[in-house]
N, C-alpha and C positions, 0 to 999 in steps of 0.2 A: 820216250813217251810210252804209256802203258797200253795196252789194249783201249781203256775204260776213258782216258783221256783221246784217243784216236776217234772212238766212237760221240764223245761229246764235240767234236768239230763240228760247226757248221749250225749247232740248234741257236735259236733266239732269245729261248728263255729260260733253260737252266742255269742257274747259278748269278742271274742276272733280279734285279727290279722290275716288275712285269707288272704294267694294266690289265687290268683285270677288262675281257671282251665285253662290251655289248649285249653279245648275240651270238648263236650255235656259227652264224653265217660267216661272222668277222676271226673266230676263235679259229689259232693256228695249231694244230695237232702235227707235232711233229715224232719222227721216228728215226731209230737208230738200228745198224743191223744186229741181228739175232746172234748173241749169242755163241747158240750152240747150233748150227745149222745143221740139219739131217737128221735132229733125235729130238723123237716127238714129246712135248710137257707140256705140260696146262697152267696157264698165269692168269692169276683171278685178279680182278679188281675190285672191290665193295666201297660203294658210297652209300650210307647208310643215313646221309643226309641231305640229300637230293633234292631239290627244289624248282621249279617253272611256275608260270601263272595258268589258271584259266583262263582259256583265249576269249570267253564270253563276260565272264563275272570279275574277269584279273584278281581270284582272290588266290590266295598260294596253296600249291597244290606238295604234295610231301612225297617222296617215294624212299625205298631202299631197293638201292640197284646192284645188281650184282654181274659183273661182264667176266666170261671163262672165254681164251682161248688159245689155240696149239698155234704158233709165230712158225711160219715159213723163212721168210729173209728179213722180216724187219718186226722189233717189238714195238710199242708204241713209248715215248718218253711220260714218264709219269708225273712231272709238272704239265704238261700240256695238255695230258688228259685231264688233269685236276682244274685246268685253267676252261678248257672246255665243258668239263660238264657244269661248272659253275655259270657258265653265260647263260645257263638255259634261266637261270637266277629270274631275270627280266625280261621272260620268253613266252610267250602266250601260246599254245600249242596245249591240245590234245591228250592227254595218256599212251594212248595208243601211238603219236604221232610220236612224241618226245623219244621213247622208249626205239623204236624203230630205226627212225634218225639216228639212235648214237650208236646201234647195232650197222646202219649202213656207210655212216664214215668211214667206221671204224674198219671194215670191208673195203673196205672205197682205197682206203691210203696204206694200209699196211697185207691187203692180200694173202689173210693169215689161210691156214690149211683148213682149219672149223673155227667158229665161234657162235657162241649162246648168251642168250642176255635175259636174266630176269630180274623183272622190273615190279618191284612190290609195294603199290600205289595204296597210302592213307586213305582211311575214306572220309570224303565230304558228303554229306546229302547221305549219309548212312549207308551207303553202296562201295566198297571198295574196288580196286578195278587192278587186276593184275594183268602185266604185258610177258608173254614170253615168246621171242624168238630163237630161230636157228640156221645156220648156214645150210647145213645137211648131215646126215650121219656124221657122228665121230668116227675115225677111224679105229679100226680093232689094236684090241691092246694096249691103249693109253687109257690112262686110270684117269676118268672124270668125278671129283666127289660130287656128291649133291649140294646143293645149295645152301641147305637148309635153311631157311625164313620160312617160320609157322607162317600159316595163314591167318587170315586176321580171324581173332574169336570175342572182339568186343566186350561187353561184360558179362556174360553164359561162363 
């Protein structure tokens, strides 16, 4: 048995037929150990199609999200996070809220070393609304690139 198969023991939904959640609430984010333990790298994620409702108007709100962070003992499985950020699909919540939330799971369950999340919201009502968090400094000497997503410039 290989490493890669050692490390898929135990998930639910890789490589399996999977329901799609609900809800941020019901959605299982699961994880596998790191890799490369002791040697610090930065693993991006970009959902550039992101989706939740307004929790007032339930009209669909759009972001491009982008989640960086340095894995300690465990990465996250990348169906799961796919499976999760998709719940937020039929999720009424915030900008500010959604955005937070997926930076605090993601804390929550994998107890990475840093992670930063920018969250780059369409606009509705002609105001766009950008989220960005952080855990705390990155640590020295790991190479973080930039994000890069322009900011929004409308039709100027």
């Amino acid at each position: 048995m290989t490493t890669s198969q050692s490390n898929a023991e135990g998930l639910s939904q890789l490589g399996r037929q999977t329901v799609q959640p609900q809800d941020p609430q019901s959605a299982v984010l699961e994880r596998v150990p790191a890799p490369h333990r002791g040697l610090q790298y930065v693993i991006r994620f970009t959902a550039p199609e992101f989706t939740s409702l307004c929790p007032v108007t339930g009209q669909p709100d759009f972001a491009h999200i982008v989640i960086d962070y340095i894995p300690d003992e465990w990465i996250v499985e990348s169906k799961s996070l796919k499976l999760y950020l998709t719940s937020f699909r039929n999720h009424g919540a915030f900008h500010e809220d959604c955005s937070v939330a997926i930076a605090s799971r993601l804390i929550r369950e994998l107890s990475p070393i840093w992670l930063r999340i920018g969250a780059y919201w369409y606009p509705r009502g002609g105001i766009p609304i950008d989220v960005f968090w952080q855990s705390g400094e990155p640590p020295a000497g790991v190479w973080i690139p930039s994000q890069d997503v322009p900011g929004y410039r409308g039709r100027g």
